[in-house]
N, C-alpha and C positions, 0 to 999 in steps of 0.2 A: 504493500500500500504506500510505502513511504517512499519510494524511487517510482511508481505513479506519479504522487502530488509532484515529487522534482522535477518528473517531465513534464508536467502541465502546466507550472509555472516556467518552466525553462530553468532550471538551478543549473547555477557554472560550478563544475567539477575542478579538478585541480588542473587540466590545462587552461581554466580560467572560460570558458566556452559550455556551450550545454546545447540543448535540445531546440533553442528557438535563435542560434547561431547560422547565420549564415554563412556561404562558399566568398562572397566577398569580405566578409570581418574576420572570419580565420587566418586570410593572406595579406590581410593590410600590413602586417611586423614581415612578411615573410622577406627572404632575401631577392633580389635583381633576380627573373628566371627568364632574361633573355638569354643568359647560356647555357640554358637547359633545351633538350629536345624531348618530346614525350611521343611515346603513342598511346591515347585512347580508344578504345573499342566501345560499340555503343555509342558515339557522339553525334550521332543525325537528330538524337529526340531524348529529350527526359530528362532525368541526372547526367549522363553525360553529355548532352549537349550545355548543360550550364557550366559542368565541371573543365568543360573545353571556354567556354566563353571566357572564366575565369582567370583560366590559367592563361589564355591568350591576352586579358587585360594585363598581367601582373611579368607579360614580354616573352614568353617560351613559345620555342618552335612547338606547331603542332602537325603531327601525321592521324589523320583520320581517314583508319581503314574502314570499308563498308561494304556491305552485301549489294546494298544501292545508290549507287554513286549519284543519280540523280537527288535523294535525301541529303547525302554528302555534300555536294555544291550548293545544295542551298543551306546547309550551316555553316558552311563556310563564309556562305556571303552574307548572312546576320551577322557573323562574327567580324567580318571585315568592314561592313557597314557601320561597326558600333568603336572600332582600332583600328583604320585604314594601313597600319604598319604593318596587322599582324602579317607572317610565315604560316601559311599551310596548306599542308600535303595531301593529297587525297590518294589513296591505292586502295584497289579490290581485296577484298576480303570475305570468306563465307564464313564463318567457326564452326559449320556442322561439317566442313570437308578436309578434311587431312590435307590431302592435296592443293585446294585454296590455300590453306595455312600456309606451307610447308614454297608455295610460289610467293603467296605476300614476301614472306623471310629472305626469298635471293631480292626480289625487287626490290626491295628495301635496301638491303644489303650494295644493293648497284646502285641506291643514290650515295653513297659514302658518306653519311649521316652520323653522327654521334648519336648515342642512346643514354638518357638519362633516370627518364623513367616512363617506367610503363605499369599504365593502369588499367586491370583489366573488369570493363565495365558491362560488354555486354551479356546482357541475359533475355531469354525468354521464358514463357507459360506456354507450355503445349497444352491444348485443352481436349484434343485429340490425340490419337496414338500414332504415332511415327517415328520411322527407323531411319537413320541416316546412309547416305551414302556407302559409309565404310561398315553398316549393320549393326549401329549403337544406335537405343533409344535418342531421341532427338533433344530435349531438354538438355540431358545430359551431356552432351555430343555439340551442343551449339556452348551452355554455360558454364561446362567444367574442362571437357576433353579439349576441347580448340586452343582452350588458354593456355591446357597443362602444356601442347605441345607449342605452341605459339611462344610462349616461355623460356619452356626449354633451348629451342632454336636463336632466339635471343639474347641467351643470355651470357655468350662468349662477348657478345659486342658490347653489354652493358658494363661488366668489368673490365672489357678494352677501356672504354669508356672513362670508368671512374678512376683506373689507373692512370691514367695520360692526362684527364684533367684534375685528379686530387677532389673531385665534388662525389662525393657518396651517392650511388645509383639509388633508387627506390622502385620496388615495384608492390602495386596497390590490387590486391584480390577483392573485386568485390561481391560479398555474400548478403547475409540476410537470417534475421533471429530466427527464422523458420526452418534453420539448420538443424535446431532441435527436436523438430517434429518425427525428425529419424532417428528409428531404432531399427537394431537387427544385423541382420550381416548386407553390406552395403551389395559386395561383389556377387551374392548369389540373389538378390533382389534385381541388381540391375541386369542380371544374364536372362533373369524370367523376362522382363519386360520389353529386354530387347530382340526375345523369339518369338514372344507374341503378345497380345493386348488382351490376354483374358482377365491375368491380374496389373493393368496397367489403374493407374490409380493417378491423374494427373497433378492433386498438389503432392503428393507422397514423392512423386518422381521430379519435381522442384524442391522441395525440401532436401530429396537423394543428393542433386546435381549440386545445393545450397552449402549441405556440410561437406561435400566434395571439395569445396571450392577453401575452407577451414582447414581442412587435414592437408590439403595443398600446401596451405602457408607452413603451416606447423614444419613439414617434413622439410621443404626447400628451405627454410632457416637454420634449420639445423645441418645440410646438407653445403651452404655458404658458408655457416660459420668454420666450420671443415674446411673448407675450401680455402678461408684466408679474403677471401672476397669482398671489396670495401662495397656489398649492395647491399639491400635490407629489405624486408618482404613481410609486408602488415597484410590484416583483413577487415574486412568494415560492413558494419551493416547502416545501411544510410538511413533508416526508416522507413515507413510508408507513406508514397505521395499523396497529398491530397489532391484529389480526382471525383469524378463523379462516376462512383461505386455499380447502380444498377440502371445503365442507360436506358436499358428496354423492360422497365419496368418500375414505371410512374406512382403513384400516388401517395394518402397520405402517410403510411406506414413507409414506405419505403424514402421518403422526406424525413419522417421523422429520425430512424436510424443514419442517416446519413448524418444529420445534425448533431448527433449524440457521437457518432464514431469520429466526426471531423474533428473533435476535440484531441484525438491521441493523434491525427495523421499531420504531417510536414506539408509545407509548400518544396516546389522544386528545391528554389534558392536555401533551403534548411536542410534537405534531404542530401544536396551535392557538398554540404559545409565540412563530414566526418572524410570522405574523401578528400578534399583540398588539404584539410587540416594534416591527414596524414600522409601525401605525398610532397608538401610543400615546409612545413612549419618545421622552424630548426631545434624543437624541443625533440622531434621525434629523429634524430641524428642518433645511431647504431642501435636504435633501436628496434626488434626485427621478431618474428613469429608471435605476435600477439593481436589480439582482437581489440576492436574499436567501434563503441556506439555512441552518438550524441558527441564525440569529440574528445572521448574520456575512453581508455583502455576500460576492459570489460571482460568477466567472464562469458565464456561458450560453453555450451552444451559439457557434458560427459562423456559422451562417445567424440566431440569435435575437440577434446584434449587430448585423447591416448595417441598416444606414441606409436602404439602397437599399429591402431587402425589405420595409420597414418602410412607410416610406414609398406604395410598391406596394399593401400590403394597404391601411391608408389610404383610398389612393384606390377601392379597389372595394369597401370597406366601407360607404364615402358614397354607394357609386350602391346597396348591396344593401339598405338600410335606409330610401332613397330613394324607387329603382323597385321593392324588391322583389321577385317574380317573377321581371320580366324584368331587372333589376338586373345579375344573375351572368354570363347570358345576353349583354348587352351588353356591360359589361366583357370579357370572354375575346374579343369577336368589334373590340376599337379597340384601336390601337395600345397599346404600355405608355407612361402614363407615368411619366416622373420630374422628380425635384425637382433 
């Protein structure tokens, strides 16, 4: 009840920010980020189009990949409309395709780009059941798989990066407190749903791809810290935006609930604020594999702590990104391992 009321009134935590913080008051102390380059995913519409506005106001190159470039050009050009100086990039991008991935990576790669940070934003709600390309549930496959390997391919150039210019990489996972909604064994849940739709379960399988996106951070921080690696890899749940809930279906019950639930939900500019804060702000400098809500570190779930699970996904992310196909297929049929 009492971290309720502090979200309702907006209470500042000890980065001094909170709940009714915005993407531009988080980066007003932040440093010069015209020598940064970033990539965001996600930035044609929502939180990451504000979180791209942002960071374009406050001078950082932006590369904004996209499924639809047509959507892309035109945040661009709100963005340029509002910063005539800004820098940015637009390149194709699918995240439900291995292969899109894996060509964004050399293109990019062929503009001779520095990387400083990359924040990975986008996500979807499948409301229907669908397999991707490479035979992964879709949700899955667009909000957790694309990034892990998107990442991975990345992230030679990001500690190129950080080494050559002494500025500490960032990369920003973005999830969602509905990571908790999962229980169970993540890998043989997502093997059912990606063979068929009898137990596909649409928020179960966003919640799956949610703490996906958590055990990601967890393991890859510890995996850098190994590494020696001057990058650091946070996760953030941004909130939920305020929207209007049941389009097609009017009246006064469905007015009234919206009135009552609009009290807990964000505007954009609030919702893109935990993201800014922690890809930009110099309190959060080596600091790495931990969760962020409202602008204030945060526990996660139970299962989006372990080590173990973490680890686990890990391991069959490297054969699904790998083999593909038969990737998932493999994995679920060898032993588990662990570390």
């Amino acid at each position: 009840m009492l971290e309720t009321v502090k979200y309702l009134i907006g209470s500042r935590g000890a980065s001094g920010f909170g709940s009714k913080s915005t993407a531009e008051e988080v980066t007003e102390t932040c440093p010069d980020l015209r020598p940064i380059t970033a990539i965001i995913t996600g930035a044609t519409s929502g939180i990451g189009a504000e979180t791209a506005r942002v960071l374009a106001k406050r001078g950082a190159r932006l590369v904004i990949p996209a499924r639809n470039l047509k959507a892309a050009a035109e945040a661009k050009a709100r963005i340029v409309s509002e910063f005539p100086n800004s820098e940015i990039v637009i390149m194709a991008l699918d995240l439900s395709s291995l292969s899109s991935v894996r060509k964004f990576v050399l293109d990019f790669e062929s503009l001779d780009l520095p990387l400083n940070l990359l924040i990975n934003n986008a996500g979807r709600f499948a409301h229907h059941h669908a397999i991707s390309e490479d035979g992964i549930e879709m949700t899955f496959a667009t909000n957790y798989l694309g990034h892990f390997l998107l990442t991975k391919l990345l992230l030679n150039k990001m500690m190129e990066t950080a080494k050559q210019s002494g500025v500490q990489g960032r990369i920003v996972n973005v999830s969602s407190s509905i990571n908790g909604w999962f229980s169970g064994d993540m890998i043989r849940y997502l093997g059912q749903i990606s063979r068929s739709k009898s137990q596909y379960d649409a928020t179960l399988a966003y919640a799956l791809s949610k703490l996906a996106n958590v055990l990601h951070t967890k393991e890859l921080a510890q995996r850098l810290k190994e590494m020696g690696a001057n990058v650091t890899v946070n996760c953030v749940h941004p909130g939920i935006v305020r929207t209007r809930l049941t389009r097609e279906r009017e009246g006064f019950i469905t007015d009234l609930f919206f009135i009552l639930a609009s009290k807990l939900l964000k505007t954009i500019p609030q919702a893109a604020s935990t993201t800014c804060y922690v890809a930009t702000h110099p309190r959060l400098e080596n600091v790495s594999g931990k969760y962020f809500a409202d602008c204030n570190e945060t526990w996660t779930s139970k299962l989006g702590s372990d080590s173990i699970e973490a680890s686990k996904l890990w391991t069959a992310s490297e054969i699904m990104v790998s083999e593909i196909k038969k990737g998932l297929e493999t994995y679920t049929n060898r032993p588990t391992e662990r570390k």
